[in-house]
C-alpha positions as a Markdown table, in Angstrom:
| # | Residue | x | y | z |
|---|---|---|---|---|
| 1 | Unk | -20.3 | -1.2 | 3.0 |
| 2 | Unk | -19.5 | -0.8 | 6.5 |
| 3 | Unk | -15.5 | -0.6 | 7.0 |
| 4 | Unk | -15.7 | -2.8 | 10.4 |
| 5 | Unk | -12.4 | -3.5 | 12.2 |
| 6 | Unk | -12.8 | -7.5 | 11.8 |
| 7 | Unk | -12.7 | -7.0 | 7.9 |
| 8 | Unk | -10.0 | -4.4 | 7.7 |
| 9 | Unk | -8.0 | -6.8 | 9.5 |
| 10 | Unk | -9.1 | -10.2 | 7.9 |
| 11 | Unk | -9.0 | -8.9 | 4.2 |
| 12 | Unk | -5.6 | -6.6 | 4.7 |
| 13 | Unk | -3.4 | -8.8 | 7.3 |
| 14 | Unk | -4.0 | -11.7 | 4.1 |
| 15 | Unk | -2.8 | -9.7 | 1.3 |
| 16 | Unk | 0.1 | -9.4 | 3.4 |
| 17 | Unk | 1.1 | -12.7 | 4.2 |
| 18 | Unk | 0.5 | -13.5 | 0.6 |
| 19 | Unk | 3.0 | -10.8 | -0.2 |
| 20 | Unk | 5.6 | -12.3 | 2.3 |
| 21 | Unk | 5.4 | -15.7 | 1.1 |
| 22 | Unk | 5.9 | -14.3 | -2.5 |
| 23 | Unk | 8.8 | -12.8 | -1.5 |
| 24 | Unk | 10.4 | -15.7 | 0.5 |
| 25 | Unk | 9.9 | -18.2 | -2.3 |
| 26 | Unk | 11.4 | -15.9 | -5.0 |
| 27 | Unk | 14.0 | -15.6 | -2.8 |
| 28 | Unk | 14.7 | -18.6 | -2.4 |
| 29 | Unk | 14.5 | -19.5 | -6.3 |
| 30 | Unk | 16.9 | -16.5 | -6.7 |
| 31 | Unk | 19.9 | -17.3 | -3.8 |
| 32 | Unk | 19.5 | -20.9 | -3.9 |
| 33 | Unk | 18.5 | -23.6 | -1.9 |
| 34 | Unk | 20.4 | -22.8 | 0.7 |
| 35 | Unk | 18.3 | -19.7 | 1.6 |
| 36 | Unk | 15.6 | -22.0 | 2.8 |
| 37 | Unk | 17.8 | -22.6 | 6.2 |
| 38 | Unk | 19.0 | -18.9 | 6.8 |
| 39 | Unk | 17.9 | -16.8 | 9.0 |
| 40 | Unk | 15.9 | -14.3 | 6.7 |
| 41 | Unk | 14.0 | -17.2 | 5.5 |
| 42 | Unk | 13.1 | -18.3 | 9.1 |
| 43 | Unk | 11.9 | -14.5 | 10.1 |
| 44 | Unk | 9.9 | -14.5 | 7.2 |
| 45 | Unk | 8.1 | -18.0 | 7.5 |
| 46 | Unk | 7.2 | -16.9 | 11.1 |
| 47 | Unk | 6.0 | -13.5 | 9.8 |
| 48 | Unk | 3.9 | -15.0 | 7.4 |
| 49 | Unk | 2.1 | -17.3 | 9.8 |
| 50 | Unk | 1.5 | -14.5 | 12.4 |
| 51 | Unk | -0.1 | -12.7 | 9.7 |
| 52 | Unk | -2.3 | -15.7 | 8.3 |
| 53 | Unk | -3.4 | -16.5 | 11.6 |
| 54 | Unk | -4.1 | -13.0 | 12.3 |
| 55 | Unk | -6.6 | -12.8 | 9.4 |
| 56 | Unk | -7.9 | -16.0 | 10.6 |
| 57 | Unk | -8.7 | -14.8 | 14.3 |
| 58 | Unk | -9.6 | -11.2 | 12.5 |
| 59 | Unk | -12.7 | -13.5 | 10.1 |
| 60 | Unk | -14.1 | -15.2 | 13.5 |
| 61 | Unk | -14.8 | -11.7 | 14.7 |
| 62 | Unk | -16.8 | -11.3 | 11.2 |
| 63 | Unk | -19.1 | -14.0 | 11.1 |
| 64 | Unk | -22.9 | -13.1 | 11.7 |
| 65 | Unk | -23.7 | -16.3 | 13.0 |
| 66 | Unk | -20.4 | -18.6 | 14.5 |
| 67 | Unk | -22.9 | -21.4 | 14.6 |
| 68 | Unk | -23.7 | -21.5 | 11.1 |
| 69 | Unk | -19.5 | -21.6 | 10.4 |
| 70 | Unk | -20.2 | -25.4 | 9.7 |
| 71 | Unk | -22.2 | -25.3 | 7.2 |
| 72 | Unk | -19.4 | -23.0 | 5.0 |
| 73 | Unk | -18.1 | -25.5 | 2.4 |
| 74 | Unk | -21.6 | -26.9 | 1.6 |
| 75 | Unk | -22.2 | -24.4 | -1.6 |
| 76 | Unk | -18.4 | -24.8 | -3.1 |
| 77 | Unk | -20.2 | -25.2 | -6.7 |
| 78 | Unk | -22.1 | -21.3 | -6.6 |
| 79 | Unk | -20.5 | -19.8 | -3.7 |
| 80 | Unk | -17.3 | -17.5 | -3.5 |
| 81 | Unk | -17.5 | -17.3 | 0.1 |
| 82 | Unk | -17.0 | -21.3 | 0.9 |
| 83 | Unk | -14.4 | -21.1 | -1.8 |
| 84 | Unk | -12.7 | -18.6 | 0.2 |
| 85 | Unk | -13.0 | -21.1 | 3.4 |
| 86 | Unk | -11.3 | -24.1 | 1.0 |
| 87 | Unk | -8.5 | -22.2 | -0.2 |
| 88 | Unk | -7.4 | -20.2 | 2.9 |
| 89 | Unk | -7.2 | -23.1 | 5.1 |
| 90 | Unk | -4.9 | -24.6 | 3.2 |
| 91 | Unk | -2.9 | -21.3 | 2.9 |
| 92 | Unk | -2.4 | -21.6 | 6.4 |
| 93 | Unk | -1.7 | -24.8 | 7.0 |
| 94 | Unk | 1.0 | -24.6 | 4.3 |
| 95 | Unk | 2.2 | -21.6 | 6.1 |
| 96 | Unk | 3.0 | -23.5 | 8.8 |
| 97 | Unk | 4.6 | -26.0 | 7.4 |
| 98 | Unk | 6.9 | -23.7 | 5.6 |
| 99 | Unk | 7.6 | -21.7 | 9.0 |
| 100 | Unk | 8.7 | -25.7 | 10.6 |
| 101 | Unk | 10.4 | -26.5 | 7.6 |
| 102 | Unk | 12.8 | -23.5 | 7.7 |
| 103 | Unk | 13.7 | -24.2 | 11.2 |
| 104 | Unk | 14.2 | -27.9 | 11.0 |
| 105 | Unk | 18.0 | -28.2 | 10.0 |
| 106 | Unk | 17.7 | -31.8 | 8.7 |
| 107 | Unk | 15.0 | -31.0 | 6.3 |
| 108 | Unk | 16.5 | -30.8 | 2.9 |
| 109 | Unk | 16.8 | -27.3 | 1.2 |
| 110 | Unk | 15.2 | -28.7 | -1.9 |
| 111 | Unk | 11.7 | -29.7 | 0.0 |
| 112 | Unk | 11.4 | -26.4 | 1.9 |
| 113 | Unk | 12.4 | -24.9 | -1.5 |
| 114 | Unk | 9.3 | -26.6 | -3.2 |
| 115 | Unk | 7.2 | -25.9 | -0.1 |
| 116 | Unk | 7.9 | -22.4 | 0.0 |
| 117 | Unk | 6.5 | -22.2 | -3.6 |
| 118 | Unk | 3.6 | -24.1 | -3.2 |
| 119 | Unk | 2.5 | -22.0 | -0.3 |
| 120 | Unk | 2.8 | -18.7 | -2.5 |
| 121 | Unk | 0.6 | -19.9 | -5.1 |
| 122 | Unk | -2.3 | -21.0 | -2.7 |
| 123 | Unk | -1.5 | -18.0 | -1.0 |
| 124 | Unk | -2.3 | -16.3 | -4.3 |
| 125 | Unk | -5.1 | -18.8 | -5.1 |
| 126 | Unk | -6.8 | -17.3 | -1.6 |
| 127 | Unk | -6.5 | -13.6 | -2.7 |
| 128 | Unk | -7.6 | -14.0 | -6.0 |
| 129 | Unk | -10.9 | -15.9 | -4.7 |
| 130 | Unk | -11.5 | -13.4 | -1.7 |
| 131 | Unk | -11.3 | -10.8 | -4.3 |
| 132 | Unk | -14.3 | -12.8 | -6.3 |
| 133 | Unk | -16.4 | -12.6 | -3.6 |
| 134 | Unk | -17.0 | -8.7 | -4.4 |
| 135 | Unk | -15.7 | -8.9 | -7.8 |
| 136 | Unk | -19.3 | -10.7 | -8.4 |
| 137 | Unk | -21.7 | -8.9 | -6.3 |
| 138 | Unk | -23.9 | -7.3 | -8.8 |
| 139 | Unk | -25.5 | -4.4 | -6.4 |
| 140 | Unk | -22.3 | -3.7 | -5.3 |
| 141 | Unk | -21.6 | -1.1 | -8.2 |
| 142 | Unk | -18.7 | 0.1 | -7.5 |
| 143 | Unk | -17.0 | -3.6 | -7.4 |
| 144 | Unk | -18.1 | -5.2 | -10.3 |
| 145 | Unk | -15.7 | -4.1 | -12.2 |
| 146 | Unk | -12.4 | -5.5 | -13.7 |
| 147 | Unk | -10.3 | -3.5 | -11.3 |
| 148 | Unk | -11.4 | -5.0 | -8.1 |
| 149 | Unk | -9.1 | -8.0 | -7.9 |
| 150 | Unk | -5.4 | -6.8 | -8.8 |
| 151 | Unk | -6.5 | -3.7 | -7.1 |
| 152 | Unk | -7.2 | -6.0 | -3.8 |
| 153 | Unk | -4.6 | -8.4 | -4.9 |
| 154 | Unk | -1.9 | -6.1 | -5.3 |
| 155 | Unk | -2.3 | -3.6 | -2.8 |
| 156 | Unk | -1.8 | -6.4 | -0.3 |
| 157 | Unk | 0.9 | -8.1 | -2.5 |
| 158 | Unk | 3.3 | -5.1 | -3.0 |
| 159 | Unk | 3.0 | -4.3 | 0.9 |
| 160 | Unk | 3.7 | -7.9 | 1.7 |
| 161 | Unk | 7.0 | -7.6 | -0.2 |
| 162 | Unk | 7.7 | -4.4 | 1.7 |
| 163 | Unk | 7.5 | -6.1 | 4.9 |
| 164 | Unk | 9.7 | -9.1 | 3.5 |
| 165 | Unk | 12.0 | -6.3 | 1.9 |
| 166 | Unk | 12.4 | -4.9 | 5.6 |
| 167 | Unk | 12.9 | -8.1 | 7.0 |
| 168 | Unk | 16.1 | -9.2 | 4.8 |
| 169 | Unk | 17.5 | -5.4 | 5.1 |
| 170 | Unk | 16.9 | -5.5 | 9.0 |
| 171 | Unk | 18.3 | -9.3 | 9.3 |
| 172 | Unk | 21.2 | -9.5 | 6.2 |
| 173 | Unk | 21.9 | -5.7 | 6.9 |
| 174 | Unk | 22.0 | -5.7 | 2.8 |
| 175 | Unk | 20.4 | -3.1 | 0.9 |
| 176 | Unk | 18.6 | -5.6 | -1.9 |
| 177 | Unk | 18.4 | -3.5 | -4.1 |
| 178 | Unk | 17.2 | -5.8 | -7.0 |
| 179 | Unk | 14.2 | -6.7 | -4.5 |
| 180 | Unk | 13.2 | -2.9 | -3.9 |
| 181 | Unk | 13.3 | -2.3 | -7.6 |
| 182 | Unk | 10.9 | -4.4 | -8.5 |
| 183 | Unk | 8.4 | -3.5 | -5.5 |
| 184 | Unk | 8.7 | 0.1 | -6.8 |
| 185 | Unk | 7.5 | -1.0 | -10.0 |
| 186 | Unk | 4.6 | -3.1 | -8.8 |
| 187 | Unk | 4.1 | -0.3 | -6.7 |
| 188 | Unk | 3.4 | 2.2 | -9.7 |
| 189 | Unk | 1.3 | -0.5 | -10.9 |
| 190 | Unk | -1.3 | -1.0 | -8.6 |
| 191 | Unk | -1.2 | 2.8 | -8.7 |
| 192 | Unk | -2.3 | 2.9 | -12.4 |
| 193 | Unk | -5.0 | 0.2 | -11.4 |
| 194 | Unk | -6.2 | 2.1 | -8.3 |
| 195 | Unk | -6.6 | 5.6 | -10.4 |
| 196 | Unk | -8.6 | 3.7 | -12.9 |
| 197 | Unk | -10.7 | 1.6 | -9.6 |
| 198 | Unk | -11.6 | 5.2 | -8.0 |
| 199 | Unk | -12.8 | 6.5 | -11.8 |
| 200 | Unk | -15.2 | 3.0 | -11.5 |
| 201 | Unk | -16.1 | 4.2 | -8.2 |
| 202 | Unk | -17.1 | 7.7 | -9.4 |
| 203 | Unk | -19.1 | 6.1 | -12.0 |
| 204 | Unk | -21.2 | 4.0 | -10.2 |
| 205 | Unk | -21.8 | 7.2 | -7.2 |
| 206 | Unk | -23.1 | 9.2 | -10.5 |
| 207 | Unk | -25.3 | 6.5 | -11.4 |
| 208 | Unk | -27.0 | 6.1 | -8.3 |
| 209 | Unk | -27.3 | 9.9 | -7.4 |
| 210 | Unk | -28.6 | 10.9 | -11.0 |
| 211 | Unk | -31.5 | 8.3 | -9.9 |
| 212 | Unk | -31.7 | 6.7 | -13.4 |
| 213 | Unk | -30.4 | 3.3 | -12.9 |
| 214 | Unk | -29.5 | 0.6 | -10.3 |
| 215 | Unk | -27.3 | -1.2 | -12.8 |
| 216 | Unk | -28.9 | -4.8 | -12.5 |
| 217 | Unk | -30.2 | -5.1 | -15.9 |
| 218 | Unk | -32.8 | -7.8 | -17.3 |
| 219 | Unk | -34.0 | -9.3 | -13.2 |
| 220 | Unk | -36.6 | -9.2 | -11.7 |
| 221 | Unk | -36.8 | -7.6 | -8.0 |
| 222 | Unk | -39.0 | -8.1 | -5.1 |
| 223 | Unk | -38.8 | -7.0 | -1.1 |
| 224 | Unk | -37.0 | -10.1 | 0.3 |
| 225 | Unk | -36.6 | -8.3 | 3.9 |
| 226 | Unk | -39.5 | -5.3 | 4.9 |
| 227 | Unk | -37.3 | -4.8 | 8.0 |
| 228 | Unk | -40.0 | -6.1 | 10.6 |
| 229 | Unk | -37.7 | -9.2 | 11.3 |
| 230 | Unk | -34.8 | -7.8 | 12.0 |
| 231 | Unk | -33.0 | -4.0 | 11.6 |
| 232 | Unk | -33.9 | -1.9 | 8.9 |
| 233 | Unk | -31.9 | -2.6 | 5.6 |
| 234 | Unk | -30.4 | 0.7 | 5.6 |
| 235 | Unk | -28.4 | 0.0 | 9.1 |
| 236 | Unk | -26.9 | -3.2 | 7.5 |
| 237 | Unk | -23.0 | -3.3 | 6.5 |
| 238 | Unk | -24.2 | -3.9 | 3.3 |
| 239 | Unk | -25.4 | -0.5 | 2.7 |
| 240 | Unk | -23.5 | 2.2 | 4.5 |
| 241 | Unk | -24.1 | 6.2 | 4.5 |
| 242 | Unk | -22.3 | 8.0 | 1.5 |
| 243 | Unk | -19.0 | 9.8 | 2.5 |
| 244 | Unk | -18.5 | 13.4 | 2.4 |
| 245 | Unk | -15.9 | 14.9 | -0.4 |
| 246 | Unk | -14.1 | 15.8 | 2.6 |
| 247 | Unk | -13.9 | 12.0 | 4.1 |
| 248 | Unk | -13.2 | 10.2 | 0.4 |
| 249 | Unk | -10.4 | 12.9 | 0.0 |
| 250 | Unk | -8.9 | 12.8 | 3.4 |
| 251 | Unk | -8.8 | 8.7 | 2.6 |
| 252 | Unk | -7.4 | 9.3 | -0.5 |
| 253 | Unk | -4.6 | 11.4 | 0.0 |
| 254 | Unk | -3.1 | 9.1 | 2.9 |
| 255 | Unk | -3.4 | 6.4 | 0.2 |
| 256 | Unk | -1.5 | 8.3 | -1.7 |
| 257 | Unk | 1.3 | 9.7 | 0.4 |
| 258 | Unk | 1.7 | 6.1 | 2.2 |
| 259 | Unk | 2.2 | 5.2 | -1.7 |
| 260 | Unk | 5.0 | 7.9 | -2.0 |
| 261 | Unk | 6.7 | 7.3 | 0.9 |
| 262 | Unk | 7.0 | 3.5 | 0.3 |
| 263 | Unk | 8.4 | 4.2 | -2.7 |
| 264 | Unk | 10.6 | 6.5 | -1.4 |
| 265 | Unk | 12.2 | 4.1 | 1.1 |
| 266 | Unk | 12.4 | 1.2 | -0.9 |
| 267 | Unk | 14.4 | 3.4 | -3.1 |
| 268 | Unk | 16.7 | 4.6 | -0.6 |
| 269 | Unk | 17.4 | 1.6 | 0.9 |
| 270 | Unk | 19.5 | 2.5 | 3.5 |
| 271 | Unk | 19.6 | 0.6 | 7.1 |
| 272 | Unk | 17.1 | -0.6 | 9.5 |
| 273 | Unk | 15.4 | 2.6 | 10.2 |
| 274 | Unk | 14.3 | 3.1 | 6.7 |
| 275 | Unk | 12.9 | -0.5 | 6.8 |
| 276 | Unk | 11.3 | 0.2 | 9.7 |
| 277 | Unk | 9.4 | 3.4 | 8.3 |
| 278 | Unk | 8.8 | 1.7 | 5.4 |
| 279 | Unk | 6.9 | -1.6 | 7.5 |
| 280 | Unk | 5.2 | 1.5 | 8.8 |
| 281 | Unk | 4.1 | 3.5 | 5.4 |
| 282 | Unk | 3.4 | 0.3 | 3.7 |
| 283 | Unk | 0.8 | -1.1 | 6.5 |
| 284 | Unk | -0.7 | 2.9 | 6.4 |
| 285 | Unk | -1.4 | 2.3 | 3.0 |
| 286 | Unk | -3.4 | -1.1 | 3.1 |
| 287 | Unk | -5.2 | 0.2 | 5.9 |
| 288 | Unk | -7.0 | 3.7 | 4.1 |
| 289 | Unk | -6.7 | 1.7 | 0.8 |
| 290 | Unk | -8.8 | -0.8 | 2.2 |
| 291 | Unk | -11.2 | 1.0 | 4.7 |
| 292 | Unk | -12.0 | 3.4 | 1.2 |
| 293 | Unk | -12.7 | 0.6 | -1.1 |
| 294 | Unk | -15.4 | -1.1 | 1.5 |
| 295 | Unk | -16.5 | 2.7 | 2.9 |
| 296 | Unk | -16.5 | 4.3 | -0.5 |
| 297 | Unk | -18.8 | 1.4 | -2.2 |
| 298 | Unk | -21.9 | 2.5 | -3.9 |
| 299 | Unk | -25.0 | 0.0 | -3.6 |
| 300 | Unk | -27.6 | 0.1 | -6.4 |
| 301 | Unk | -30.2 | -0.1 | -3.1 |
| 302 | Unk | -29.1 | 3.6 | -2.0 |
| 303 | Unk | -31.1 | 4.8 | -5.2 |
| 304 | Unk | -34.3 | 4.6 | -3.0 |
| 305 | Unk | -32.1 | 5.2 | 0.5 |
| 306 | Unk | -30.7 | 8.9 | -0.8 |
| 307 | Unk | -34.4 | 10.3 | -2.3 |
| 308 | Unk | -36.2 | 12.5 | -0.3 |
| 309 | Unk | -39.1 | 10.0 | 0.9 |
| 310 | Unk | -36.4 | 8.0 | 2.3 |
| 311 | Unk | -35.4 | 7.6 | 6.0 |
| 312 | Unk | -32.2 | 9.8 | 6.5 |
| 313 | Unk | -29.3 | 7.8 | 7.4 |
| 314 | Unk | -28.8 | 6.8 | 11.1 |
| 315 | Unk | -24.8 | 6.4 | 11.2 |
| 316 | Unk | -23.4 | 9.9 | 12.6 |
| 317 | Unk | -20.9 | 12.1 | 10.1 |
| 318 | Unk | -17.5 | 11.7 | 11.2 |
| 319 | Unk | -14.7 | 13.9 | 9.5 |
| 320 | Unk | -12.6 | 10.8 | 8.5 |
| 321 | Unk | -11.7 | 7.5 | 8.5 |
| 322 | Unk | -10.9 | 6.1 | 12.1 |
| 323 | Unk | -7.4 | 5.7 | 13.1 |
| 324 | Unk | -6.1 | 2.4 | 12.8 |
């Protein structure tokens, strides 16, 4: 699938805010009530609603058709994408509630305490079901898989809590080390699950270039779109031209040394400036993570668009991924 700015940006800048909002309410489980009104809890609330909103404005940039926007929730009972609509709205309108409540002194610790929570798990509710909607596509080879969700939901997790691990070092001037801890761990988790997505992603690429199978078993298929309506199929951001070796490795490898330096700096935990280049490293990482799950995805269609009776693809060869 085409990697296009819009969804880099709408998909990544939401697993962050999830991860910010996960760290401000364990936070505030952890230090008290009290936390709610302090300064790091502010920061963060604010953080989180720039980044929700950001998403937001990123997924208007997406749509095909604007118009047809009203018409999203109508298929709630069979469609992940209107589910996606019902649960993020409410992630953001509980984001900003939770940003107000930490500012207004008068509002009791307990009920921004309870908020905070509350607008986690929607916040995790929204991942899980924006992860579904490739989780379930059965041409998409390379995503049907088991790994597709924490891999999504993680990624964006763990470098949410970086960025709320930056913010309480920068603000508290406090190492918190307890809180870098466990990101490292979560860290080497998602690895683990991101080592066994790219071995489903290998899989499915062998599949389609040993021309034996399209891995929709037991359906029947017919040409819904011959291409004299609109572009040809092979030009849609469904179905995108294969990388080169050199591409998927060059992705891969600044996956993995964003991965090492986070992990570096959350276990050094010294100051502002390692906060800072953690921010940095962490946002690297969701970046190439996520421009080589949607660039790196195999179709079942390309079984037909990679033989040699087939048109050659029309995107040009670029030697990597662009910068962000």
């Amino acid at each position: 699938m085409r990697p296009t700015g819009p969804l880099l940006l709408m998909t990544g800048l939401q697993g962050l805010a999830g991860g910010v909002f996960v760290v401000l309410a364990s936070l505030s489980w952890i230090k008290g009530a009290s936390f709610a009104h302090s300064a790091e809890a502010g920061i963060l609330a604010l953080l989180g609603v720039a980044l929700v909103a950001g998403g937001g404005l990123a997924s208007t940039f997406h749509m095909h058709r604007r118009a047809a926007a009203q018409f999203i929730l109508r298929r709630l009972r069979s469609s992940w994408l209107s589910r996606e609509v019902a649960t993020t709205a409410p992630f953001g309108v509980l984001a900003a509630a939770s940003a107000a409540a930490a500012h207004l002194v008068a509002a009791p610790p307990a009920v921004d305490l309870w908020l905070f929570t509350a607008t986690a798990l929607v916040g995790l509710g929204a991942m899980w079901v924006t992860a579904m909607i490739y989780a379930t596509i059965p041409a998409m080879l390379s995503w049907r898989s088991a790994t597709t969700a924490p891999a999504m939901m993680g990624t964006g997790l763990v470098a949410g809590g970086v960025w709320g691990w930056a913010v309480m070092v920068a603000v508290s001037r406090t190492a918190e080390t307890g809180l870098a801890i466990a990101l490292v761990w979560a860290l080497l988790a998602v690895a683990a699950v991101k080592w066994a997505q790219w071995a489903v992603f290998r899989r499915a690429r062998a599949r389609v270039e040993s021309g034996q199978s399209m891995g929709i078993p037991g359906r029947q298929y017919r040409l819904a779109d011959t291409g004299t309506s609109r572009t040809p199929y092979r030009t849609q951001p469904q179905v995108w031209r294969p990388l080169t070796g050199e591409e998927r490795r060059h992705a891969a490898s600044s996956v993995v040394l964003a991965a090492v330096a986070t992990a570096v700096l959350l276990m050094v935990s010294g100051g502002s400036l390692a906060a800072l280049f953690a921010v940095v490293s962490a946002a690297a990482g969701v970046y190439y993570e996520r421009w080589l799950f949607f660039a790196d995805a195999t179709h079942s269609s390309s079984i037909w668009l990679t033989s040699g009776a087939a048109s050659p693809w029309e995107q040009p060869a670029r030697a990597g991924p662009p910068a962000p």
